[in-house]
N, C-alpha and C positions, 0 to 999 in steps of 0.2 A: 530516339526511343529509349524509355527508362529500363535497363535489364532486372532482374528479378533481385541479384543481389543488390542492386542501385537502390530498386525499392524499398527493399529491407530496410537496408540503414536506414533510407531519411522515414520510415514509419517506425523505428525505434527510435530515432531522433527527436520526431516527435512526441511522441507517447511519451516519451521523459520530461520536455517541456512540458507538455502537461498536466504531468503528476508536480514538477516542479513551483509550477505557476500558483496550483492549489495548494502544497504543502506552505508554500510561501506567503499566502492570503492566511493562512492557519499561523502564522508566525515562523515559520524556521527562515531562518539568512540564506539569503541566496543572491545573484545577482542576476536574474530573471521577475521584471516587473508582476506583480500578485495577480490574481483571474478579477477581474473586474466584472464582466459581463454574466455568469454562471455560479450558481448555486454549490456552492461544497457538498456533496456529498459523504459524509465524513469516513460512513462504516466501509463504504462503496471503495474508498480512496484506498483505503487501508490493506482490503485483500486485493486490489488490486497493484499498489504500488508492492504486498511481496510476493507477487506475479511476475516482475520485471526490477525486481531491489537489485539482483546480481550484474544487471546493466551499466548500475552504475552506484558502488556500494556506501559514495557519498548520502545517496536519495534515503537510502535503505538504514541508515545506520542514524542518518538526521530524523526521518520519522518514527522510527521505536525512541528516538529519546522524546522525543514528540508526547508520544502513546504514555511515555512511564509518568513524564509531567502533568499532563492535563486526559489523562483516561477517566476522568469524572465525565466526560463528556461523550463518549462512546455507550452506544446501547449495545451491549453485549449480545445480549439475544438475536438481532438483527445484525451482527458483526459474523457471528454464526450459522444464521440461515446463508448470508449472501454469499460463505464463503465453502457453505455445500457444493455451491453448482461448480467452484473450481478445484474441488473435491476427487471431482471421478474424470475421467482423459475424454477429450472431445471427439468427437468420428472423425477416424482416422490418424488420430495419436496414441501413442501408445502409452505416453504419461500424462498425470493430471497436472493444469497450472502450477497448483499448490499440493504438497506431500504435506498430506492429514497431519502425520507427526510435528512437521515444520510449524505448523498452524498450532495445534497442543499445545507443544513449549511456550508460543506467543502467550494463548490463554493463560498456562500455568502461570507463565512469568508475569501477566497484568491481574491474576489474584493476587498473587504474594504481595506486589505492591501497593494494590488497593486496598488489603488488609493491613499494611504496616500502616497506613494513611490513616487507617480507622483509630489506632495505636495511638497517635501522636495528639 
């Protein structure tokens, strides 16, 4: 029988595989074969993988250089909605996935860059 914490790990274990497997179909190096079978989600990945970035700061630190490179291809607006709902703390938490501010600085930080793009 699997105890709760047994569980845990191998359900963050997984979950990082794969955000892995998708950041890795998206181009970043990794040594985890790319998602073959499913559709990238892009905006989806995004607030979700800095839901769980601190798990593993490799993930976290490979996809914002990701975002800075190719954020031509993110829909902003829909980057936005999706990452409301991780916004506000689920029933029975006391905090939300994502701390609005944290999310902010992302946005702030992929205008500057996309306006310096415009520049060049």
């Amino acid at each position: 029988m699997l105890s709760l914490k047994g569980f845990r790990k191998n359900f963050f274990n997984d979950l990082l595989e794969i955000h892995w497997k998708h950041w890795t179909t998206l181009g970043v190096a990794s040594y985890i074969q790319p998602e073959k079978y499913w559709i990238v989600d892009l905006e989806a990945l995004i607030v979700s993988t800095l839901t769980i970035g601190l798990l593993d700061k490799r993930l976290l630190s490979s996809s914002l250089e990701w975002l800075m490179k190719n954020g031509q291809w993110i829909n902003l607006s829909r980057l936005k909605r999706i990452s409301e709902f991780f916004k506000k703390p689920f029933p029975g938490a006391q905090e939300p996935l994502i701390v609005p501010e944290i999310f902010e600085l992302l946005i702030d930080k992929y205008n500057k860059y996309a306006q310096t793009d415009m520049v060049r």
